[in-house]
SEKOLKOL-173328 format. One line per field, with one value per atom (N, C-alpha, C): residue number from 1; residue in one letter; y, x, z. Coordinates in pm, 1 decimal. Example, Ala and Ser with C-alpha at 12.3 -4.5 7.8 and 13.67 -1.06 7.14 Angstrom:
# SEKOLKOL-173328
nr	c(1:1:1:2:2:2);
rest	c(A:A:A:S:S:S);
v	c(-569.0:-450.0:-330.0:-225.0:-106.0:3.0);
u	c(1319.0:1230.0:1320.0:1285.0:1367.0:1290.0);
w	c(780.0:780.0:780.0:708.0:714.0:787.0);
This chain:
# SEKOLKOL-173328
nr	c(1:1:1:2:2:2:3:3:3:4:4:4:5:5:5:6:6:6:7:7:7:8:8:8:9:9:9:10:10:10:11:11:11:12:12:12:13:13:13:14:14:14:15:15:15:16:16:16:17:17:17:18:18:18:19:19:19:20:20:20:21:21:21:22:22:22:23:23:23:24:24:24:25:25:25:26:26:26:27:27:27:28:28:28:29:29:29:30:30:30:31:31:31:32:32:32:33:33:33:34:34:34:35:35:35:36:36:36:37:37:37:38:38:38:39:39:39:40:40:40:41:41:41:42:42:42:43:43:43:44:44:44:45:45:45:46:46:46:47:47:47:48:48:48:49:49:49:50:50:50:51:51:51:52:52:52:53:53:53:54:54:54:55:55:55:56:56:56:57:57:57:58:58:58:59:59:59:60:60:60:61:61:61:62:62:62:63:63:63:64:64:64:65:65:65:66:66:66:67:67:67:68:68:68:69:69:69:70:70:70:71:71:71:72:72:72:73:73:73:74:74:74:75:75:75:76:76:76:77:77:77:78:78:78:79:79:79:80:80:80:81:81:81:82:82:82:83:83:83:84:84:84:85:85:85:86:86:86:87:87:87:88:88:88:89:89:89:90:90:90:91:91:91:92:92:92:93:93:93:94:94:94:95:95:95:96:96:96:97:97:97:98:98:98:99:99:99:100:100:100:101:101:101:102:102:102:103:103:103:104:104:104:105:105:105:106:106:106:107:107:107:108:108:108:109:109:109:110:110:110:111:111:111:112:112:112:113:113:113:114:114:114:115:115:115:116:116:116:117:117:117:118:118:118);
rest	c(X:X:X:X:X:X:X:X:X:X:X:X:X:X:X:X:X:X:X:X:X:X:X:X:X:X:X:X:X:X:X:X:X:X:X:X:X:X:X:X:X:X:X:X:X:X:X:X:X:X:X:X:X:X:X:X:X:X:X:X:X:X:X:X:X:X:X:X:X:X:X:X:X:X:X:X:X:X:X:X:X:X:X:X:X:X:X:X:X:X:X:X:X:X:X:X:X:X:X:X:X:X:X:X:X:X:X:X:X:X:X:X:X:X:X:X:X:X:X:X:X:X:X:X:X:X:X:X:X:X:X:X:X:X:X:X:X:X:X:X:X:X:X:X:X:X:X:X:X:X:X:X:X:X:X:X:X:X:X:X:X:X:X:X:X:X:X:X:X:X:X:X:X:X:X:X:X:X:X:X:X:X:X:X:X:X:X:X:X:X:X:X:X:X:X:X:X:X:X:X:X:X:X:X:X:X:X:X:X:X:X:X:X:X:X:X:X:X:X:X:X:X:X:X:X:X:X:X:X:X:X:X:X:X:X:X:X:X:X:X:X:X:X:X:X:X:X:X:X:X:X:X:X:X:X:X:X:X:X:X:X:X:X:X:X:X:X:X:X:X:X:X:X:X:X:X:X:X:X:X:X:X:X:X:X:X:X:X:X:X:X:X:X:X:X:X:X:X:X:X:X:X:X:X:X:X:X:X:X:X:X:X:X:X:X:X:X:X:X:X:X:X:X:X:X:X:X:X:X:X:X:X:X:X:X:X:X:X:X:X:X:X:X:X:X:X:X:X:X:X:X:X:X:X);
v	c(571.3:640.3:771.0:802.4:907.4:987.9:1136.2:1221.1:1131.5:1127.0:1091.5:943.7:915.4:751.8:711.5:577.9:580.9:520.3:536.0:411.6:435.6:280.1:294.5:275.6:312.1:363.2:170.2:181.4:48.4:59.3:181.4:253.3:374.8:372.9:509.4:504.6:436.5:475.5:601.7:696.7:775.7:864.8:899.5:973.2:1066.1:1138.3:1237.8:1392.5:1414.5:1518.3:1481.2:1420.5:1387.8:1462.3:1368.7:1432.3:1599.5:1633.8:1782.3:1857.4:1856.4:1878.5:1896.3:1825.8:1777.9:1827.0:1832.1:1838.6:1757.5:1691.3:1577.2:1472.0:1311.2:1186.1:1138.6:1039.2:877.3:819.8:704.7:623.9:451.2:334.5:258.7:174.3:155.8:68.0:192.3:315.4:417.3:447.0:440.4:466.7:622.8:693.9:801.8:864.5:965.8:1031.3:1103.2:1042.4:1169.2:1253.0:1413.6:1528.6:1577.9:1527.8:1602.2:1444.6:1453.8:1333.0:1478.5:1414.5:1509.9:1477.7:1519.9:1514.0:1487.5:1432.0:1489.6:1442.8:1506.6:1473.6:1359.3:1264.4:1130.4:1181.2:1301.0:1308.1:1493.1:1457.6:1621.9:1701.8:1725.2:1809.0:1851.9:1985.1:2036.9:2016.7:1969.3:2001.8:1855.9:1747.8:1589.1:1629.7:1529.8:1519.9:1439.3:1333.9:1225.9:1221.0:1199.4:1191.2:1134.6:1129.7:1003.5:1068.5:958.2:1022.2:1039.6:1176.6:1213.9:1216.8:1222.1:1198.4:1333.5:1442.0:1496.4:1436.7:1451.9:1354.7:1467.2:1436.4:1515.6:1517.3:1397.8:1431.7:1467.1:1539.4:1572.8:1658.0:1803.2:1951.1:1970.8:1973.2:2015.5:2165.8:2199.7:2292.5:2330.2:2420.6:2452.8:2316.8:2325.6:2282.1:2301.9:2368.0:2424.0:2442.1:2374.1:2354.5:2351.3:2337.2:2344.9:2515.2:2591.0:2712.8:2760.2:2698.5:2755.3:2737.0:2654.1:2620.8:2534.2:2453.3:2336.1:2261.4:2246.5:2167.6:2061.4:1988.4:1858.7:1760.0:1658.9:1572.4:1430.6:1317.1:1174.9:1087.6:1028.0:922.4:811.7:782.0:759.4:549.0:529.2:387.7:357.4:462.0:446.8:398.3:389.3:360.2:264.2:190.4:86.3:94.7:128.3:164.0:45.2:111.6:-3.3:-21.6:-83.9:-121.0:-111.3:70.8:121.4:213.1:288.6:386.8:534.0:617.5:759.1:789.5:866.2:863.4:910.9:1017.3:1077.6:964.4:864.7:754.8:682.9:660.4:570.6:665.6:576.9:630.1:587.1:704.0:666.5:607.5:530.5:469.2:403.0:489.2:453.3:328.3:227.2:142.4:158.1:68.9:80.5:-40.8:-65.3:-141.6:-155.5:-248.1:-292.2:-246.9:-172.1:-170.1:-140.6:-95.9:-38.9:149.3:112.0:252.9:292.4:438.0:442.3:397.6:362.1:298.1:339.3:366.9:312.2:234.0:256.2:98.6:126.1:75.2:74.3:40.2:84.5:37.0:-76.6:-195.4:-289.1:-407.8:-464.2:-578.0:-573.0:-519.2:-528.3:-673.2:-746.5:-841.8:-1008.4:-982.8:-1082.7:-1179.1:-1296.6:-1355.2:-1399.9:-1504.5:-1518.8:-1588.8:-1662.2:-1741.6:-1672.8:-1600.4:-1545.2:-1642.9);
u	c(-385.2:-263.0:-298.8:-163.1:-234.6:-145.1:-144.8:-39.0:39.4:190.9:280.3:305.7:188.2:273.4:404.9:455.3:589.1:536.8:597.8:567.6:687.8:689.0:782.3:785.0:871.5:855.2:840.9:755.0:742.5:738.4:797.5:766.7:813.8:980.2:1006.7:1087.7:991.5:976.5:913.4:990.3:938.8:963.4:820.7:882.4:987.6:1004.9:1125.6:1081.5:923.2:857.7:838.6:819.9:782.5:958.6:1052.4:1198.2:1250.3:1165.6:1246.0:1134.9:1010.0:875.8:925.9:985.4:1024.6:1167.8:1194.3:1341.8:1395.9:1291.1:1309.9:1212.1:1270.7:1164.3:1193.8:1148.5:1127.1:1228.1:1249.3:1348.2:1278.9:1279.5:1269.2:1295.5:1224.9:1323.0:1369.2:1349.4:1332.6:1219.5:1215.0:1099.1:1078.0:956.6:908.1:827.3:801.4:690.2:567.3:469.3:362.8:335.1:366.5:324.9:222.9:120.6:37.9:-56.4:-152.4:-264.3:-361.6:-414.7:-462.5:-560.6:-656.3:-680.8:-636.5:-558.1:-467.5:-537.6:-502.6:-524.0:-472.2:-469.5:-485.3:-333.5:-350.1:-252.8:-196.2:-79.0:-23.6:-46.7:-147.2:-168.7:-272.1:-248.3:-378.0:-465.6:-472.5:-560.4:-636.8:-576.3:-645.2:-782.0:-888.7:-1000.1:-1041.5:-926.8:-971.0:-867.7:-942.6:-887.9:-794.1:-688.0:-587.9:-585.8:-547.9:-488.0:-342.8:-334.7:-163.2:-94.5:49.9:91.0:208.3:201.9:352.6:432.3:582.8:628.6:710.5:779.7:843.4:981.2:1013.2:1161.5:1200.3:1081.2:1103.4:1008.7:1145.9:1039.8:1039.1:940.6:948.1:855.0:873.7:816.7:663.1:631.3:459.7:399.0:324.0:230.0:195.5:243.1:275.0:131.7:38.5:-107.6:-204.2:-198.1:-283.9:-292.6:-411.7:-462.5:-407.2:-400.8:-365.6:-240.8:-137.7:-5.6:44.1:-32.1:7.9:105.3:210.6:318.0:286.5:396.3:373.0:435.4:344.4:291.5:312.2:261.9:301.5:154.7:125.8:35.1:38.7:-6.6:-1.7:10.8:-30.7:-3.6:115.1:236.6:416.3:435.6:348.2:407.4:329.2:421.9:301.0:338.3:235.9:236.8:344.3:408.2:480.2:365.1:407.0:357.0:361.8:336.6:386.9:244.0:216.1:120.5:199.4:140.0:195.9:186.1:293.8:323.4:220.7:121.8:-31.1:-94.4:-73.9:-147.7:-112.4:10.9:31.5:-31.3:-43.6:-104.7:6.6:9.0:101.7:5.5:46.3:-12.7:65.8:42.7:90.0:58.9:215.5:141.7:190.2:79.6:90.8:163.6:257.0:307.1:454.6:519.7:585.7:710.1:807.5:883.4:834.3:735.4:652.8:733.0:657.8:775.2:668.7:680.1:581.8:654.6:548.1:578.5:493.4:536.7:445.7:400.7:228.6:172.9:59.6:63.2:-48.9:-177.8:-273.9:-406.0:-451.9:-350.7:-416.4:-269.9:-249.1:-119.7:-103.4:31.3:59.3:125.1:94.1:181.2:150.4:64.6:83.0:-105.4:-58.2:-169.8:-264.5:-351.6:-467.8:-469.5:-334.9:-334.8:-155.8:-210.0:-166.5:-69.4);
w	c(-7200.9:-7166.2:-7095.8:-6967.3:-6938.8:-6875.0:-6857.3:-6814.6:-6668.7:-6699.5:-6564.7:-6678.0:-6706.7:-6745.3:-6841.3:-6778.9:-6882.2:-6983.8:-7141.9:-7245.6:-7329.6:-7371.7:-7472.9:-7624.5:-7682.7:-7826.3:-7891.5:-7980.3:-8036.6:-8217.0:-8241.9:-8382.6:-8396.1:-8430.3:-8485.9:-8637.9:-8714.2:-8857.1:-8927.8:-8956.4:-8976.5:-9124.4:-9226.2:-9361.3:-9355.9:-9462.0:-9491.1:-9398.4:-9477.6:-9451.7:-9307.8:-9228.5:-9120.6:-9028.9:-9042.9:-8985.1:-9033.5:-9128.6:-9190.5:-9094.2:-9017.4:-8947.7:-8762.7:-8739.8:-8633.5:-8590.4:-8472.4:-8390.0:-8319.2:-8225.6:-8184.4:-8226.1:-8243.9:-8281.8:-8125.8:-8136.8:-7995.9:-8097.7:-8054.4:-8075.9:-8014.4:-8080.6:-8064.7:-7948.0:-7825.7:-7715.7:-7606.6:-7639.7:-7544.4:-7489.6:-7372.1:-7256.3:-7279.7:-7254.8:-7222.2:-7115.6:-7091.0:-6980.9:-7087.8:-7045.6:-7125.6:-7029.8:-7119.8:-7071.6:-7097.0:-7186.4:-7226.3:-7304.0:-7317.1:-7445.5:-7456.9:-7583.5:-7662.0:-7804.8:-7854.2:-7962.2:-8098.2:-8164.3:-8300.4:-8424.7:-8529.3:-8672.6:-8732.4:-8805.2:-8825.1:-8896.6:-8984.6:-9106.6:-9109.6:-9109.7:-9114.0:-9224.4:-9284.8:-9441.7:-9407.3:-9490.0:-9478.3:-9385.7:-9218.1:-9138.1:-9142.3:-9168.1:-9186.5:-9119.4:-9144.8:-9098.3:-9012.9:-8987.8:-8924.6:-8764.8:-8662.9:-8521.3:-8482.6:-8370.9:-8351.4:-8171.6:-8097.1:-7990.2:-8012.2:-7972.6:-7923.5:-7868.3:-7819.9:-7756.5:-7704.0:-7616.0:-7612.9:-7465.7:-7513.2:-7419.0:-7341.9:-7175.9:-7092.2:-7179.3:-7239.2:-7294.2:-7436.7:-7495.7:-7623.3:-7624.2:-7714.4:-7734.6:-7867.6:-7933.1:-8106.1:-8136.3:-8227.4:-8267.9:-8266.8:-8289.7:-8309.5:-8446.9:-8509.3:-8569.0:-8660.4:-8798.9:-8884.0:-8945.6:-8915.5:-8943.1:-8855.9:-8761.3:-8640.3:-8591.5:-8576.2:-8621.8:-8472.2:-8353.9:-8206.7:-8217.4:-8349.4:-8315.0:-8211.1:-8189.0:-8094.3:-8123.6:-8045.7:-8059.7:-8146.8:-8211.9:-8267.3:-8198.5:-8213.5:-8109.5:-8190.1:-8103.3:-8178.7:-8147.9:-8270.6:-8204.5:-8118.2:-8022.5:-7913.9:-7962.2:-8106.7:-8173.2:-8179.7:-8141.4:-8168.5:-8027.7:-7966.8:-7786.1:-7741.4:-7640.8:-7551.8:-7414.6:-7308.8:-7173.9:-7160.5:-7002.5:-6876.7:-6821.5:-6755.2:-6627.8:-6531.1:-6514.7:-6425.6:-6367.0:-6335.9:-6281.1:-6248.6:-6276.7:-6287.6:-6125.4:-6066.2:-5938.5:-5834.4:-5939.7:-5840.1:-5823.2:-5875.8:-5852.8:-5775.5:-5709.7:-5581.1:-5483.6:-5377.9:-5202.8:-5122.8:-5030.2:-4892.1:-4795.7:-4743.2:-4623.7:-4497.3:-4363.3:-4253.1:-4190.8:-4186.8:-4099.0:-4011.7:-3897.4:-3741.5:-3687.4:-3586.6:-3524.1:-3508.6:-3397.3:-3391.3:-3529.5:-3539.0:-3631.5:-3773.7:-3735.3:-3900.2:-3932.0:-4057.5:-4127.9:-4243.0:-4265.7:-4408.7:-4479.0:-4583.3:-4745.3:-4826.9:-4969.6:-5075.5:-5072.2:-5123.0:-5159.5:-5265.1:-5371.5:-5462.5:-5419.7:-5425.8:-5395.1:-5458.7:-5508.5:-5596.5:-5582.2:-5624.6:-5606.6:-5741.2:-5789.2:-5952.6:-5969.5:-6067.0:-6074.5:-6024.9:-5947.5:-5843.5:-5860.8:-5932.6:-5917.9:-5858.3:-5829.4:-5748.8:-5615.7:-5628.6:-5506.7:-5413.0:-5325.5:-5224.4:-5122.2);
């Protein structure tokens, strides 16, 4: 996963302590933008020991980190979401074509979608 990309929520079960922590959750079947991936703590207590990737998203702002020593926003593990199938927009290329009634376009550097026989 990676900054610009969309994903969507595949897991918003969430504890008590977890919603009283928070301002905004994801929501199940709602698409997102990641704004940020990141390092995170496996477990919100006391400073967990164990790693997770994180996730902060363009459409949800929550609070600092109530445990995290720089106060870093709180964030989501990145296991509640599953990419589209999409590519984050720095990642398309413009490319001019030449001829007869040609026009710029987008074009991915790769054929999404589209199997082996052309």
């Amino acid at each position: 996963m990676v900054k610009g990309q969309k994903v969507v929520c595949v897991n918003d079960t969430f504890p008590a302590f977890i919603r009283a922590l928070y301002q905004q959750l994801p929501v199940k079947g709602n698409t997102y933008t990641i704004r940020e991936v990141f390092l995170g703590r496996e477990k919100v207590v006391k400073g967990g020991d164990t790693a997770t990737v994180g996730l902060l998203l363009e459409e949800l702002k929550n609070p600092p980190d109530p445990f995290h020593q720089g106060k870093q926003e709180l964030g989501f593990t990145s296991e509640r979401f599953a990419p589209l199938d999409e590519l984050p927009p720095e990642e398309e290329e413009e490319f001019e074509l030449v001829g007869a009634g040609a026009k710029k376009e987008k074009h991915l550097p790769f054929e999404v979608g589209v199997g082996g026989n052309n």
